[in-house]
N, C-alpha and C positions, 0 to 999 in steps of 0.2 A: 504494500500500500504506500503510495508516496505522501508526502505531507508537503502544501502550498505554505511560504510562507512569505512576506512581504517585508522588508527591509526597508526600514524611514531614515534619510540624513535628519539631524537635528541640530537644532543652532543650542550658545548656553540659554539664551534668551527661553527657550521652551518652544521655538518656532518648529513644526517636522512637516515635512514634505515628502511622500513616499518618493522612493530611490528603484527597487527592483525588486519581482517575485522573483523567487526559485523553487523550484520543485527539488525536494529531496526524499531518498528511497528510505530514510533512516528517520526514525523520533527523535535520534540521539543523536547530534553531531558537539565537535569540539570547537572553539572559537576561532580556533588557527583554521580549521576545515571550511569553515564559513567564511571566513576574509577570504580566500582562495579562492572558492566559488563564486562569492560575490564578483574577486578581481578578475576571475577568469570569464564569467560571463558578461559582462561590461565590457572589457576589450575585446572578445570573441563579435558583440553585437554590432560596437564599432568598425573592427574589419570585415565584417562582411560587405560595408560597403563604403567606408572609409569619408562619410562623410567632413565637411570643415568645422564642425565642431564634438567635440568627446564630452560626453557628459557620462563622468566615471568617478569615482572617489576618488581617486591618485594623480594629480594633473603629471601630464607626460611631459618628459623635458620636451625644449623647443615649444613648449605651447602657452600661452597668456590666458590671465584669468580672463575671464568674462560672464556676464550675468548668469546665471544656474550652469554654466558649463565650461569649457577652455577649447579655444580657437587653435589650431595648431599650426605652425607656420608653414610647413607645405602636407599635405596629404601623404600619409604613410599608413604601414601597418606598425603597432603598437606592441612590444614584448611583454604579455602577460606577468611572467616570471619576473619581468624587472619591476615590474607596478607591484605584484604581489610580496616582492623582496622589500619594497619600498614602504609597501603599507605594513608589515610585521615587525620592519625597524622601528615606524612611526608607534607603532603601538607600543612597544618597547621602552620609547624615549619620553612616553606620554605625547602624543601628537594626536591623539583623540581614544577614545573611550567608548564600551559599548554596552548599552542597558537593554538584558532581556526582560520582559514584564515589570520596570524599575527598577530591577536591579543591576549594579556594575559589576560585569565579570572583568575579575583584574589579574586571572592566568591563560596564556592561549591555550592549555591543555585543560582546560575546563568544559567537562562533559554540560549541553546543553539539551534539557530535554523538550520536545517541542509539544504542544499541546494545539491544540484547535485554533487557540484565541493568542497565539505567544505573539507579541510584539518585541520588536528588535530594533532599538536603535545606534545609529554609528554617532558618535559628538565628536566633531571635529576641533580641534584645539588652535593647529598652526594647520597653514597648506601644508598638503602633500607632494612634493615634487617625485616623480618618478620616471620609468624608463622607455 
């Protein structure tokens, strides 16, 4: 049975905005599993057709903020692995934090079990610059 589950950016302010579903085959994933997915899916959706703006958690090098997403300076594909390297540093370094159901998981090897209603958000602290 897969579980839907819907991933909100969140400002400190309390502002959220959903960001992306994922479908997972598991009730129980790890935080580290999850950033992955999330990273991997975000730039899998961007290269498929590369358009001129990436709207992803990890802004890619060579690319300028801009309003809910980042402009990149020429059209490329995007290294998954480098954005997801980027964002596990950042969570590391505290560059953002993540609340399931309100609460902060503050280990990436923290079992997360998913329920019907689990809400997930990402709070982002400083950009992300990645790869």
């Amino acid at each position: 049975m897969s579980h839907q589950i819907t991933i909100y950016d969140e400002t400190l302010s309390g502002e959220r905005t959903p960001s992306l579903s994922l479908d997972l085959l598991s009730a129980n994933i790890t935080l580290r599993e999850l950033i992955r997915r999330r990273v991997y899916e975000e730039v899998q959706d961007y290269n498929a057709s590369t358009p001129e703006y990436f709207r992803g958690f990890v802004q890619p090098t060579d690319a300028e903020r801009v309003l809910n997403s980042y402009r990149l300076k020429e059209r490329k594909h995007i290294d998954w692995e480098a954005q997801y390297d980027r964002a596990i540093q950042s969570f590391l370094s505290n560059g953002f934090f993540v609340l399931v159901d309100d609460r902060q998981i503050e280990d990436l090897d923290t079992q997360i079990e998913l329920k019907i209603k689990t809400q997930i958000s990402f709070v982002k602290l400083v950009p992300l610059v990645g790869g």
